[in-house]
Every structure is written in C-alpha cells, then in structure tokens.
MIZAGU-790383 format. One line per 2 residues: number of its first residue (from 0); their letters; for each residue x, y, z of C-alpha. Coordinates in steps of 0.5 Angstrom, whole numbers, plus 2048, in hexadecimal, padded with zeros to 3 digits. Example, Ala and Ser with C-alpha at 12.3 -4.5 7.8 and 13.67 -1.06 7.14 Angstrom:
BEGIN
0) AS) 819:7F7:810 ~ 81B:7FE:80E
END
This chain:
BEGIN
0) XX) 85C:8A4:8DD ~ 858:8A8:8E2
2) XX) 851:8A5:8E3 ~ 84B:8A8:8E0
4) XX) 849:8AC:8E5 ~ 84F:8B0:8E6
6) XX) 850:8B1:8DE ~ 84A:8B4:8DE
8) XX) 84C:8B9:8E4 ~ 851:8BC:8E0
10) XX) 84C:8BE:8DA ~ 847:8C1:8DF
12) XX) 849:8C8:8DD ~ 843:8C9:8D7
14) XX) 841:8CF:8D3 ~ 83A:8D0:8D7
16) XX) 834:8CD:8D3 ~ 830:8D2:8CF
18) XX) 82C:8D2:8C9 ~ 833:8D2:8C5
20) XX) 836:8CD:8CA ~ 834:8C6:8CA
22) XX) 833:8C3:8D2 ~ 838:8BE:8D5
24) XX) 837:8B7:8D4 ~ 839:8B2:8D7
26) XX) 83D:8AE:8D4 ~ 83E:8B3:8CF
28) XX) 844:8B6:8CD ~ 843:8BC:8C9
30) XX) 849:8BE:8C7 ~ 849:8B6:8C4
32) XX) 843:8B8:8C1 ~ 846:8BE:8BD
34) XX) 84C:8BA:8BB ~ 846:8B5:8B7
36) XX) 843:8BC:8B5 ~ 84A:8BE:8B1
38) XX) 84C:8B7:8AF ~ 844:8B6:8AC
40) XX) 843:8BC:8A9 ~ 84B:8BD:8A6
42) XX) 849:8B6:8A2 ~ 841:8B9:8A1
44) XX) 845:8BF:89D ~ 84B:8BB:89A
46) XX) 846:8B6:896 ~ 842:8BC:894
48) XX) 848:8C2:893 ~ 84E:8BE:892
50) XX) 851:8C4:890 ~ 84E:8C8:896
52) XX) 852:8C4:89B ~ 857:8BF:899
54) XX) 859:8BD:89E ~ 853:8BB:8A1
56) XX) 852:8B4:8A0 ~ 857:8B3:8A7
58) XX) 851:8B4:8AB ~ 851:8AD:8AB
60) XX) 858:8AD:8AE ~ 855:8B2:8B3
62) XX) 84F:8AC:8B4 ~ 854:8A7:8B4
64) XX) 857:8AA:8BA ~ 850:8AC:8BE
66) XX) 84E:8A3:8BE ~ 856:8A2:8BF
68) XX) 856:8A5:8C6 ~ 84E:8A4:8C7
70) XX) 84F:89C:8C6 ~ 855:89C:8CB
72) XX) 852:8A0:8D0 ~ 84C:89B:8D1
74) XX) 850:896:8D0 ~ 854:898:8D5
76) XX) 850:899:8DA ~ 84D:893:8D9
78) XX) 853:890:8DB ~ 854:894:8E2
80) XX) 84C:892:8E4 ~ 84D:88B:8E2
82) XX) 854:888:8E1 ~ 852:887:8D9
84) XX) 84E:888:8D3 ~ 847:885:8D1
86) XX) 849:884:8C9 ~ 842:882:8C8
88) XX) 83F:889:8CB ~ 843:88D:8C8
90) XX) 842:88B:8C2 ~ 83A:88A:8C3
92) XX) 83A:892:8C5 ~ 83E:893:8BF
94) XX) 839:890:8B9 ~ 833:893:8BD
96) XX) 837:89A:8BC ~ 83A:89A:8B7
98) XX) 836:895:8B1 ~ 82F:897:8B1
100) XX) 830:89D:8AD ~ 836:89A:8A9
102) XX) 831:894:8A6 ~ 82B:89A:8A5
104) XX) 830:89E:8A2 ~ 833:898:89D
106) XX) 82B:896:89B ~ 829:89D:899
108) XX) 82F:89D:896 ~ 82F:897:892
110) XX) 827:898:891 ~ 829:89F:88E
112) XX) 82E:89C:889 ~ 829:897:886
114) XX) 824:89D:885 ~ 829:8A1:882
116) XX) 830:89F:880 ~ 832:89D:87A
118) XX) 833:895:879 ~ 839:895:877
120) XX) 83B:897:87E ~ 837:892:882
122) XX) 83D:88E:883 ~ 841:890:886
124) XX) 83C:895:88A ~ 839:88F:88C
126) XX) 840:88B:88E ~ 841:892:893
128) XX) 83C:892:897 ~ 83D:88B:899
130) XX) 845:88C:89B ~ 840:893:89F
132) XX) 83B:88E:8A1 ~ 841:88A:8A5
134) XX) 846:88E:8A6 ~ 84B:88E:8A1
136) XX) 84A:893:89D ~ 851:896:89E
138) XX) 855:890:89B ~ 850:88F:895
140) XX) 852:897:893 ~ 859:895:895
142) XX) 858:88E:890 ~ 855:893:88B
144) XX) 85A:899:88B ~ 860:893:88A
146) XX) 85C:88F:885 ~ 85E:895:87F
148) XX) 858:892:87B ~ 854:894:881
150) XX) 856:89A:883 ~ 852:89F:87F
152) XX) 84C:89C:881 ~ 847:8A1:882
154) XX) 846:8A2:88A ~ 841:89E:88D
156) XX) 83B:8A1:892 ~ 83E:89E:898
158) XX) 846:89F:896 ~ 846:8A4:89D
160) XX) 844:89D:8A1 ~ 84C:89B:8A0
162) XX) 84D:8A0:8A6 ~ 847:89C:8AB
164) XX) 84B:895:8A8 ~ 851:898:8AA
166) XX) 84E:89A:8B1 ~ 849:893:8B2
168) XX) 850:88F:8B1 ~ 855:894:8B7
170) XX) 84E:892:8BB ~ 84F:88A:8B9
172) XX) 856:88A:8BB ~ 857:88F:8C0
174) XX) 854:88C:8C6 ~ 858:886:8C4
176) XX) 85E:88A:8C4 ~ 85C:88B:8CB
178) XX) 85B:885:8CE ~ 861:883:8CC
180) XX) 864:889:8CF ~ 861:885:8D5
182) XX) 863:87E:8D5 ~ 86A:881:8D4
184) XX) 869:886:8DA ~ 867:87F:8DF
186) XX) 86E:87E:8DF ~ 871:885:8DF
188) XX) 86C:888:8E4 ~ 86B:88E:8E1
190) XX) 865:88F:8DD ~ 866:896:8DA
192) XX) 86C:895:8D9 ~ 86B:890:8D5
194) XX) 865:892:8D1 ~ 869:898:8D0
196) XX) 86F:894:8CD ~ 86B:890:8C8
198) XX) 867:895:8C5 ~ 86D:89A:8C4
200) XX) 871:894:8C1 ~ 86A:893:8BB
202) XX) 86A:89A:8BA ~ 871:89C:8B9
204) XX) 872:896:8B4 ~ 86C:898:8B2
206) XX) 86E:89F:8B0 ~ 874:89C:8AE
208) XX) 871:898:8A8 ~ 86D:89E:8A6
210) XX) 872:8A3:8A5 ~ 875:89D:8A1
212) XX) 86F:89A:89C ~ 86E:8A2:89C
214) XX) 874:8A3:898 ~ 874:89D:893
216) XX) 86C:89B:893 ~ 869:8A0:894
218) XX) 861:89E:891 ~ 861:898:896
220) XX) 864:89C:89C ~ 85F:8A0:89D
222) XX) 859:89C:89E ~ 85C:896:8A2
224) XX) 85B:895:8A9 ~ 863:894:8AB
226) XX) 866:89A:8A8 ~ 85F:89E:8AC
228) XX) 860:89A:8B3 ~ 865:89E:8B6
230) XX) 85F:8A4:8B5 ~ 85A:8A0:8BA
232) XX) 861:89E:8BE ~ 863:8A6:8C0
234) XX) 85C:8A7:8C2 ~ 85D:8A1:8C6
236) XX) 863:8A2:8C9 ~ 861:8A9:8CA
238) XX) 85C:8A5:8CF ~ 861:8A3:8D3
240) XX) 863:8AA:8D5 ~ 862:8AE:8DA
242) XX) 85F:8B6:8D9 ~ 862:8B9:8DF
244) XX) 864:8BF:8DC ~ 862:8C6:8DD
246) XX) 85C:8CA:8DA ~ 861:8CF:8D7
248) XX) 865:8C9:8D3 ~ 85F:8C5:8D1
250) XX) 85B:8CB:8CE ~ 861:8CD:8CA
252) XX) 862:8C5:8C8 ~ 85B:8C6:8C6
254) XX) 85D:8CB:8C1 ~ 862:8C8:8BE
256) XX) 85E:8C2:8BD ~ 859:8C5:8BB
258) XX) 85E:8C9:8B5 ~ 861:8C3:8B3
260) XX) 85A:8C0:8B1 ~ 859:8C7:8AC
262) XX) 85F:8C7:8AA ~ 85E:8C0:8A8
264) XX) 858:8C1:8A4 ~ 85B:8C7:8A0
266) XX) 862:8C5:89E ~ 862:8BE:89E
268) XX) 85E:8BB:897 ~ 85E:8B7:892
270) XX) 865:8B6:891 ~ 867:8B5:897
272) XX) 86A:8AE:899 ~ 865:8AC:89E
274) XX) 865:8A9:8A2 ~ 86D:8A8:8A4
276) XX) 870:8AD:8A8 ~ 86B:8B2:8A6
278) XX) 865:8AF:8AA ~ 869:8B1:8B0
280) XX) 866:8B8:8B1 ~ 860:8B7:8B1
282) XX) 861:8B1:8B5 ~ 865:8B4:8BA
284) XX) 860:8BB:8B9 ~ 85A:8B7:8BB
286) XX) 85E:8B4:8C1 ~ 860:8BA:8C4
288) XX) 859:8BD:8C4 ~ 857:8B6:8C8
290) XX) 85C:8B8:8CC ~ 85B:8BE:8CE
292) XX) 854:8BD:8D0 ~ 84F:8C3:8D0
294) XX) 851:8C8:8D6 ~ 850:8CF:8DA
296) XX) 856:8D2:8D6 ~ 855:8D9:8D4
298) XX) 854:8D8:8CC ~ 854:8D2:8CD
300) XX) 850:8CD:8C6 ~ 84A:8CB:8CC
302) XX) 845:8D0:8C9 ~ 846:8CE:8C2
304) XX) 845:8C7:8C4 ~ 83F:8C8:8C8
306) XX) 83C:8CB:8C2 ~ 835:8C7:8C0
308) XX) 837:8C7:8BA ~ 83C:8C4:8BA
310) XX) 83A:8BE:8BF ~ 834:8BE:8BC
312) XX) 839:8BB:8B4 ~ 83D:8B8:8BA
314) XX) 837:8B4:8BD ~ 835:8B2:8B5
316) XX) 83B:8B1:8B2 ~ 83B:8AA:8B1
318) XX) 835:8AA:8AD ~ 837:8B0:8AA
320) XX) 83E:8AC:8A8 ~ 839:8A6:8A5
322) XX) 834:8AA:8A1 ~ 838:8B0:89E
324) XX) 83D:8AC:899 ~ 836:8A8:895
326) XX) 833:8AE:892 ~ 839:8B0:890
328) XX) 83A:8AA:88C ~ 833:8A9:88A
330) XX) 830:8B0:889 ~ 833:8B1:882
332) XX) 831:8AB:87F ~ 82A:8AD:881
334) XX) 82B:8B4:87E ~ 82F:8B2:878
336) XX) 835:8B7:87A ~ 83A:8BA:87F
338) XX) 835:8BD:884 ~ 836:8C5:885
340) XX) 839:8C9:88C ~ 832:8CA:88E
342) XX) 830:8C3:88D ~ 836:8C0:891
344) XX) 834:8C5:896 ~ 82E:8C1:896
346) XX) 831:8BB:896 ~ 834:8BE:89C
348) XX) 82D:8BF:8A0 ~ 82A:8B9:89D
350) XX) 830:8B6:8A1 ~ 82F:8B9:8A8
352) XX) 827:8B8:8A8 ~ 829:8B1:8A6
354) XX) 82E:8B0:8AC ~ 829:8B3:8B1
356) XX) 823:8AE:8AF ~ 829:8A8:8AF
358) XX) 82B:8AA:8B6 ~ 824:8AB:8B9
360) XX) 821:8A5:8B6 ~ 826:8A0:8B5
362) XX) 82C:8A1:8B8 ~ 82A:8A3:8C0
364) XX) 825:89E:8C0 ~ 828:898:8BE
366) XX) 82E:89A:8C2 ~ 829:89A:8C8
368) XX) 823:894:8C7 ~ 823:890:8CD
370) XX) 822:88A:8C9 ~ 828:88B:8C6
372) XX) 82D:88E:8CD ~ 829:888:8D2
374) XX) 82B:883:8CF ~ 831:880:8CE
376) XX) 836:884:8CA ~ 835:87D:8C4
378) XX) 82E:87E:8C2 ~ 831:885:8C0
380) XX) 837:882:8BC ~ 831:87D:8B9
382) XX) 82C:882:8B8 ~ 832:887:8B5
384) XX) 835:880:8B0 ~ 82D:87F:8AF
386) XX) 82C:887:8AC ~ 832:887:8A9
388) XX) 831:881:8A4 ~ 829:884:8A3
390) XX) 82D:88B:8A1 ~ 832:886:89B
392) XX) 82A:884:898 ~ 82A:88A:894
394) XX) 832:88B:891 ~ 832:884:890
396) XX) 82C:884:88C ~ 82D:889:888
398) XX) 835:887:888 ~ 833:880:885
400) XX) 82F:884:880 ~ 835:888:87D
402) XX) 83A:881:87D ~ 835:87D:879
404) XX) 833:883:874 ~ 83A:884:874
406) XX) 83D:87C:873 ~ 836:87C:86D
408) XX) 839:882:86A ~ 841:87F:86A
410) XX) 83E:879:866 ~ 83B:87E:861
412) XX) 842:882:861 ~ 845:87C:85F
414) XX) 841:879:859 ~ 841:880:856
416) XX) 845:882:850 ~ 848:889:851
418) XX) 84A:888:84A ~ 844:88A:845
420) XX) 843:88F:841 ~ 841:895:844
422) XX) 842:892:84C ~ 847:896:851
424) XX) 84E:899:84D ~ 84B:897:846
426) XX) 845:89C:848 ~ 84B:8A2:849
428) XX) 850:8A0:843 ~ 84B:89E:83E
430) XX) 847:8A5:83B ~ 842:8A1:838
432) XX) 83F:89F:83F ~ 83E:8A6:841
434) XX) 836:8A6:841 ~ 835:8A0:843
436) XX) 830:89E:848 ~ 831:89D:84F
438) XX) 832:898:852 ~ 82C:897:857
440) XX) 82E:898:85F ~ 82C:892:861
442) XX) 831:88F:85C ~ 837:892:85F
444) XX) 83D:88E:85F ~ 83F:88D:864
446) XX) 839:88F:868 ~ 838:893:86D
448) XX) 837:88F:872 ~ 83E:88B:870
450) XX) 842:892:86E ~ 848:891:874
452) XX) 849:889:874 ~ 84A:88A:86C
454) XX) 852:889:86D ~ 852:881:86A
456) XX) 859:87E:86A ~ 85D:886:86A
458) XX) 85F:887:871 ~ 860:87F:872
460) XX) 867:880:872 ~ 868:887:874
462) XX) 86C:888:87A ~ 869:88D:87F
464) XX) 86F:88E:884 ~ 876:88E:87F
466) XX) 879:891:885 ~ 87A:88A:887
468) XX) 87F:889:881 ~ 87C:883:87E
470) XX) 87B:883:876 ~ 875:87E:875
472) XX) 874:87D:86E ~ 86F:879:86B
474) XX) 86F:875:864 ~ 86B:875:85D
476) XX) 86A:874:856 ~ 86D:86F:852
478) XX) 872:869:856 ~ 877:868:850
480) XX) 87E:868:851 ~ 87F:86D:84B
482) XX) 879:872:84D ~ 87A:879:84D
484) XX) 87C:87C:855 ~ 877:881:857
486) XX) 876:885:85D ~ 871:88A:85F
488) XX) 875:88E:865 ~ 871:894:869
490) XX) 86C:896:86D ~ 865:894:86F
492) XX) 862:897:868 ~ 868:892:864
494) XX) 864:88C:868 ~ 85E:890:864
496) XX) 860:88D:85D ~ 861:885:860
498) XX) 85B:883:85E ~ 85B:887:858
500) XX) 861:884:856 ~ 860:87C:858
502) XX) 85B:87A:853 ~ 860:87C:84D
504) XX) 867:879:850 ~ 868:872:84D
506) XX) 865:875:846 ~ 86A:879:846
508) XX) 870:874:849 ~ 871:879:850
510) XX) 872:876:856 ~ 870:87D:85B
512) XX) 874:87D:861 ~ 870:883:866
514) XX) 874:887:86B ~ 86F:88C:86E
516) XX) 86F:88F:874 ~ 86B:894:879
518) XX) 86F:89B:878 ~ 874:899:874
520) XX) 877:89B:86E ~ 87D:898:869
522) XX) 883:89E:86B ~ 88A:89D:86C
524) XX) 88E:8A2:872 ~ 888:8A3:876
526) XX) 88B:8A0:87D ~ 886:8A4:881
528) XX) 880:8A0:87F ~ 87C:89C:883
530) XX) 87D:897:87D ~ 883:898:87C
532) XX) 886:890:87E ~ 880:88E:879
534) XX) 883:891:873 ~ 88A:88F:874
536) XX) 887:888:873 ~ 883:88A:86D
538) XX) 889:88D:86A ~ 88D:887:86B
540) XX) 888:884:868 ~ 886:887:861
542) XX) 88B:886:85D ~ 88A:87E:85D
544) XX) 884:881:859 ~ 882:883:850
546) XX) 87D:887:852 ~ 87B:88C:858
548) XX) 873:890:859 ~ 873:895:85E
550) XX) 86F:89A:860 ~ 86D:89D:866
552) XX) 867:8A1:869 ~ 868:8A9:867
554) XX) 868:8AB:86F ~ 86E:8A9:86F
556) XX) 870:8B0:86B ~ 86F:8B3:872
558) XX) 876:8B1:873 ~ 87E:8B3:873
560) XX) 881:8B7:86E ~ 886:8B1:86E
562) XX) 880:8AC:86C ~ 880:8AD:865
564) XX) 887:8AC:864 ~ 888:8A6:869
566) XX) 881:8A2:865 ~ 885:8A4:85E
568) XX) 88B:8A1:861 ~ 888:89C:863
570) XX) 885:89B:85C ~ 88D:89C:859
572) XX) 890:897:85D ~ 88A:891:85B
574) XX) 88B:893:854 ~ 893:893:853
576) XX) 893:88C:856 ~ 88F:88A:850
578) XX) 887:88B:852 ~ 882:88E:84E
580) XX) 87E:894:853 ~ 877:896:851
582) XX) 873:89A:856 ~ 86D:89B:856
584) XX) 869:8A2:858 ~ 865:8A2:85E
586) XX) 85D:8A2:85D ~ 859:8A9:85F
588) XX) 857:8AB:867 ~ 850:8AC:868
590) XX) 84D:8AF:86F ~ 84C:8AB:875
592) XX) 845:8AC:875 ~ 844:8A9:86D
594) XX) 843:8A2:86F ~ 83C:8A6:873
596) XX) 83A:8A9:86E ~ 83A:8A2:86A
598) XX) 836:8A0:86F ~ 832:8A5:870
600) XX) 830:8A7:869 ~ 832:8A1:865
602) XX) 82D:8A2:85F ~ 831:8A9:85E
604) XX) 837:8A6:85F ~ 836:8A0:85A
606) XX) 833:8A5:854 ~ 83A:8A9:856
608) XX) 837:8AF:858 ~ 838:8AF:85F
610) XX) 83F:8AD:863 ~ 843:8B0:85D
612) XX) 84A:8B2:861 ~ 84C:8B9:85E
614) XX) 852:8B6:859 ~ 857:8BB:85B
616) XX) 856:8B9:864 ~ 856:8B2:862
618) XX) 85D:8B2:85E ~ 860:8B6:864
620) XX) 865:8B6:867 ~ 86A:8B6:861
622) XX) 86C:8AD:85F ~ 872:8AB:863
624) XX) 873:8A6:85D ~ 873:8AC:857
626) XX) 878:8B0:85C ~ 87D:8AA:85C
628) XX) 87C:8A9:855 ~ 87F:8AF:853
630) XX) 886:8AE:856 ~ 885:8A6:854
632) XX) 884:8A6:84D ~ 887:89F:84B
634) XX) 880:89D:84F ~ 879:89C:84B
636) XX) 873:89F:84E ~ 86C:89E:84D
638) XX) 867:8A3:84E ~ 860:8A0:850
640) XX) 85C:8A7:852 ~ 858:8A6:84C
642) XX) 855:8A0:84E ~ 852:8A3:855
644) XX) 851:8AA:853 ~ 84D:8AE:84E
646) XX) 84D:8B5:84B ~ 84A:8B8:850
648) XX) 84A:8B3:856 ~ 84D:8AC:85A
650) XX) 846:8A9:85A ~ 846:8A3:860
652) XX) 841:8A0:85C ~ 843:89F:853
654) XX) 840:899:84F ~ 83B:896:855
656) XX) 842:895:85A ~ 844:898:860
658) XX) 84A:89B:85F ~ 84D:89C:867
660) XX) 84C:899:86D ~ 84E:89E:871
662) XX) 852:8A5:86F ~ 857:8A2:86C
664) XX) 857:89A:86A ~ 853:897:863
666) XX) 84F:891:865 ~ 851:88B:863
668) XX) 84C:88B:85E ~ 84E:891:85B
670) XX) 855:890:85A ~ 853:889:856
672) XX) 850:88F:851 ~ 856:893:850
674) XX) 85A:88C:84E ~ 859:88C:847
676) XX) 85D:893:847 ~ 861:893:84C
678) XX) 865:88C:849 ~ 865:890:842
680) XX) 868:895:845 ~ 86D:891:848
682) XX) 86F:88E:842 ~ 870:895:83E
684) XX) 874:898:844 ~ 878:891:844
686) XX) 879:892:83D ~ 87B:89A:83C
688) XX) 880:897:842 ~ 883:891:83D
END
C-alpha cells in the first residue's frame, strides 16, 4: 500500500471550493464522506418510509465496507512505521470516537421509555439497552427473532445499535487477526503478503457462512457478526489495493458504484434474503466507489461528493445513525398513534439538529480531551469501562422494576380462578354476563406489566427448530396403565391449550402426550417441508394412541393448494388405524399493535369498549382446520370462536383476562378459561365419532 502522502496525491483533483463546495480537508476523503451521507440517509428514510426506499436498510452494508477499508488502512500503516499494532491505542482511540455519544443516545433512550412507554414493554426495552450498552445488541436480536415466543416483540428504541454491535466486535478482533498475520509473516518474511492471506481466508468463509445460514436461518443470519465479516473484510482487502489506474476508469468506476448502491435502495426490499449473495451489490458498489477515488475526469462524481450537504450529513452521520431510530419508537406512544408524513418529517429535522449538537458537544470534544489523548491509552479504556457501567443505572433499574411487578404479577396469575361465573370465556358464552360491570384496569389479569411472560408451562416442550428431526413429546395426566392415550399434536397455538387441559387429565383418566412444534403442521405428502423428517416420526407414532387433538395457527392457510388435502390424509391415515381425531379450531387474530392499545387504554379495554378486533379481520385468513375437515369428515371438530369472539368484535380483554399476548397466542390465563367448554365440546365431537 502506498504511503498516505502518496494516496492523497491521487485525490488532488477536487471541485474548486465555493459557497456550495465544501474545502479540502486533511485527512478527509470526501467522497467517503458522501458514501456516509448515502449509507445514513438510505437507513434515515427506510425506517421513516419503508415503502418509499425498500431497499435502504443496505446502507449499513455500505457503512460495513467504509470502516472495513478505514480500519485496515490505519492498521496497516501502523504496521509499515512501526512493525506492529498498538492494541490498546487502537481500542482507547476507538472507545473516545465511538462511545460517548452511543451512552448519550441509550440514556436519553431509557429516560424516555420510562417517561412514556407502557410497562408492559420495560423489559424487554430495558434488556436491549443493555445488550447496546455493551455491544451486543445484534446477538440479542438474533436470540430474539430464533426464540419464536420472542419474536414479535415490539422493536426496541435501540434495536438499530445491532449494526454499531456488529462494528464494535470487527474493531475487538480485526486487529488481532492482524497480529496474528504478523507472527505468521516472522517466518515467511512477507508481511503484506500474509496480512493479505489472513484476511482473504476470514472473509471468504465469512461470505461462505452468510450465503448459507441465509438460506436456512435467515432471522439469525442477518444480525450476526460471522455472516457480516466478510462485509468489513472486502473494504479491508481493499486496503491492500493499489488505485493506480486512470482518471477515465476511476470515474466510470465511481459511476457504476455509485448505481449499484441506488439500485440496491429501490429493488431489494423486505423479502429480499439478506444479507447472503445479496449483500454482494451493495457491498461491492460502495467498494467501487472507495476504489475509485475522487478524480479530474470530466463527468466525474467529484462535484457531487464536495457538495456541503452532502459532507455536511457526511460529517454528522454517526450521531445521525444513533438519534433517528428512538423517536420512531417512542413518539407514538407519546401521541397515542401512528405519527403522520409531516410529523416524521419532523422526526426527520429533529434528528439532524439532534446530530449536529451531539457531534459539536459531544463527539469532537471528547474524541480530542487531552486528559484522555496524553495519557496512556488505559485510562481511556478505564474511563470508557467507568461510563459504560454509569449509563446501565438507569436501564437496570427500570429493567429490575419491570422483572419484580412481572414475577408479583405471575404469583397472582397462578392463584386466579379463570373459572367463575362471568370471568374470561364465561363472560362471551354466558348471555346473562352481558352488562356486567367491568372489571377494573388494575385487576387485570394477567396484568400489563406481566402480559408477554404470561405463558406458564405452554412452550416448556415446544420444539423451536423441528428442521432438526427430533420428536419431543412431553407426558401428562393420569400414569395408569389403562389410561386413555391422548396426544395434542400442532403448532405453537396447540401448546396454548396445555395448561388449559392439564388440570382436568387425571379426572378424566387422560394421560396427554404433546407433540408441538414451531411451524408445523400434522400433514402426509408434503416432503418439501422444512418438517417434513418431524412428521415422518409423528405419523409413525400416532397410531399407538385412542385419541389425537390437533390444531394449528390460521396462518397456516396461507399455504399450497395440497395442504388441505395432505392434512385431511393425514388425519384418514390415523383414523384407519383405529384412533379417534378431534380438531380443534384455531382462535381469532387481532392487529399487532392490540397488546399497545392494552396498554395504553386499559380501562377502555377492560370495559370492552376499546381494543375490539373487527370479527371478520380477526377470523382471516379462512381456518385451515374447517378446510381439511371437509375432505376428512370421519374427524370431529370443535369450533371454539364463540369463546374469543363476540357479534361485533374479538375483544383482548373479556371477563377481567387478557385474551392475547400478542397477535395471535392466548395467555395461558385465558386458555384455562376456555377449558370447561373446550373438554365439553371434545366429548360431543368424540361422541358424534362413536
């Protein structure tokens, strides 16, 4: 790699400064700072109007490659003047850039959702904030989106930090990869040539591993550092290349960068696998763009890049990236709503002024205090350590807070009687409850505070990954020999009635074996499943039963045309072999943001005249279980909408419980409700069989 002197050289050909050109820097690349400027503003606008640039949430990418090639080249440099690394300056310089305005923007954050955002939330806001705080947000949001009780939870006001996490962990090992490039070259004698070795072999089976968990676990795969090290890595290799080409070729180079960057914010979206393959454009697009320089060439992209503007957002970008996610998270719980095209827009300002403040007070003076740069690079790692653990006060409190009303509110869940007269179900099924005085908000149950952790023994043997093959099964009831075989076989809405059928097992002489799995469903013939070595063991396993329950979420309607048929064949098989079938019907949907509006209005929603889900919405799409029942007629059904729904609506709150969780799962509190009806209606359906 050429010295710096000489790099610079080959940039000196800038757009003369005007009042609409920013000056020369030293030190400055300018069309690196227009690659921030792009990269920031495509994530700015995609969390703003996600249907406007779809594609835009690749800005990242684009930053992924600017530190990657940044890093390397001071890295690298380093090694030509000294002959090694200084670790422990490269991370002090790094905490004094990188962490005063991350802690800022995490506090505020964590002051803000204690002001305004529902309890209900804390927890899991607050365990967030700490994962930023120490730079782990990314695996905490891949835990999150593979934990599928976890995964619709309400995004966090600092779920953007999993790409600084991302970037703080490459800065933690990066270096050391460096290192160990240099003891390997002691021998070889070629330093470069190792250093480039090293990091060519990370990045390739980086890419290598991205490409693949994209395929097969794609949640995880685009959070996590492995699958986005090759990212940083092409910017560093390409720090190891030489720019000697001509002013023509750069330019053009530029251009095509450049387009492959927009054409990434307008064509990829949400259903694009990412970051895999994909990720290669962009990534490849902003490395061009690096490549290439700013140059005399006519049409060149120099005059753009010097635009002020443009290094203006440039220069602010880290401080923008930090403070334009918050209110997006926080302001509508503020206004109680979605906020409208001109109050985003406001968000928008709100975040530019925010930036530039952070930038002036915070970030340049704190980067430059001689109290921190005279000292030995420790005392910065020590007051960076100090801080950090100063900025977890408040998240920890407020995430203790939210854990202790939580566990108080799981003991009163457990010494409630679901069962009274006019409580949960009973207060839809039974018409003399209509007119019956609410229950107050702050007799909830399960409370607020409590709503997400309200799951009990349901998912305690739910298998999260059944790609994996293996049938788990878990036992309950009665353990006499002549007890009648039971097994509840479905998805995750079928381990919803666990703890609604458990308390009546032995009574009723049942000893219930649960087979449910994320995403699967009881269906013969559909070998394309992810499931599908899952379901061969169920099939095989069935037939030792009297009876199986099933029932699967109505999501599962959105599937092949074969599906009904290949669940009614299914069903056929069990019921030849000798085994009674009852399926059950699943409960309603409500909106994603209903659990917010319990609590936000919970004395509304306790007097049912508020968070009431529109009947027809809730009961779309069609149940997948009515559908194979009319190709299967041998198996009963039990319709259960009655018990979630009224005439006019599906409430989440009926009798003094919350009905849902989330979108689409019963508490556990609820389910114990429907009991009482949900057994009566079995045995109708088992008797109408016999």
């Amino acid at each position: 790699m050429a010295p710096a002197k000489t790099r610079r050289s080959m940039n000196v050909a800038e757009p003369a400064s005007s009042r609409w050109f920013a000056p020369p820097r030293r030190g400055v690349r300018p069309e690196i700072q227009a690659l921030r400027a792009v990269a920031v503003m495509m994530v700015v606008l995609y969390h703003l109007w996600p249907n406007r640039l779809p594609g835009g949430y690749a800005g990242v990418d684009v930053f992924f490659v600017i530190s990657g090639y940044l890093i390397t080249a001071h890295l690298l440099r380093e090694v030509e003047r000294t002959g090694g690394v200084a670790l422990a300056s490269f991370w002090a310089r790094r905490a004094r850039r990188l962490l005063p305005a991350s802690l800022l923007v995490v506090v505020v954050s964590a002051i803000a959702t204690l002001l305004f955002v529902p309890r209900t939330f804390w927890s899991d806001f607050f365990r967030h904030m700490g994962g930023a705080i120490f730079y782990v947000e990314n695996w905490l949001l891949a835990g999150d989106a593979v934990d599928y009780l976890a995964a619709e939870s309400n995004a966090s006001p600092v779920q953007h930090y999993w790409s600084l996490s991302a970037e703080e962990q490459f800065y933690l090992i990066w270096p050391l990869l460096i290192v160990a490039a240099l003891w390997i070259a002691r021998r070889s004698g070629a330093q470069r040539r190792a250093i480039a070795w090293v990091l060519a072999t990370v990045t390739l089976g980086s890419l290598v591993m991205s490409i693949v968990m994209t395929s097969v676990l794609p949640s995880a795969a685009y959070f996590i550092t492995p699958t986005r090290a090759w990212e940083f890595g092409i910017g560093g290799l390409l720090a190891l290349v030489p720019a000697a080409a001509s002013p023509t070729l750069r330019a053009t180079a530029a251009w095509v960068g450049a387009a492959g960057i927009v054409a990434t914010a307008f064509l990829y979206d949400g259903q694009t696998p990412f970051p895999g393959w994909h990720a290669l454009l962009p990534v490849l697009a902003t490395a061009a763009v690096i490549w290439a320089g700013t140059t005399s060439a006519r049409g060149s992209l120099a005059h753009l890049a010097r635009l002020r503007p443009v290094q203006y957002l440039g220069d602010i970008s880290y401080s923008l990236y930090l403070w334009h996610w918050p209110p997006i998270v926080v302001l509508p719980y503020v206004l109680g709503r979605d906020m409208t095209f001109w109050e985003l827009c406001g968000v928008l300002a709100l975040t530019i002024v925010l930036a530039d403040l952070t930038k002036r007070f915070v970030e340049d003076p704190v980067r430059s205090a001689g109290v921190l740069t005279s000292r030995a690079p420790r005392v910065s790692l020590y007051v960076a350590a100090a801080a950090m653990v100063v900025a977890l006060v408040v998240p920890a409190g407020g995430w203790a807070t939210a854990r202790a009303e939580s566990e108080a509110a799981a003991v009163e869940v457990e010494r409630f009687d679901p069962t009274g007269q006019c409580v949960g179900a009973d207060a839809l099924l039974d018409p003399s409850c209509e007119g019956a005085a609410p229950v107050a908000a702050d007799d909830l149950v399960p409370a607020v505070s409590a709503l997400k952790e309200d799951t009990a023994d349901a998912y305690e043997c739910y298998t999260q990954t059944p790609e994996d093959g293996e049938l788990r099964t878990c036992s309950y009831g009665s353990t006499e020999p002549d007890a009648t075989r039971v097994a509840l076989v479905g998805d995750s809405h079928a381990a919803t009635l666990i703890p609604a059928l458990k308390p009546h097992l032995v009574e009723r002489g049942w000893r219930l074996d649960t087979y449910v799995a994320r995403g699967c469903t009881w269906t013969a013939g559909l070998a394309e499943s992810d499931c599908a070595e899952y379901r061969d063991g169920l099939i095989a396993a069935l037939p030792d039963y009297d009876i199986v329950l099933t029932t699967t979420s109505r999501s599962a309607g959105a599937e092949t045309e074969d599906a009904p048929s290949a669940r009614a064949a299914a069903w056929g098989a069990a019921i030849d072999a000798g085994v009674e079938v009852v399926a059950i019907t699943d409960n309603p949907r409500v909106l994603d943001d209903m659990v917010d509006c319990v609590a936000e209005h919970p004395d509304a929603a306790a007097a049912g005249t508020s968070c009431v889900m529109p009947r027809e919405r809730a009961v779309e799409p069609a149940d997948p279980i009515l559908a194979a029942a009319e190709r299967e007629p041998r198996a009963g059904v039990v319709r259960m909408n009655d018990a979630y729904c009224r005439d006019d609506g599906c409430p989440m709150v009926a009798g003094g419980v919350v009905v849902y969780r989330d979108a689409h799962h019963l508490t556990v509190t609820y389910a114990r409700s429907v009991a009482d009806v949900l057994l009566q209606r079995i045995d109708a359906a088992l008797a109408a069989e016999g």
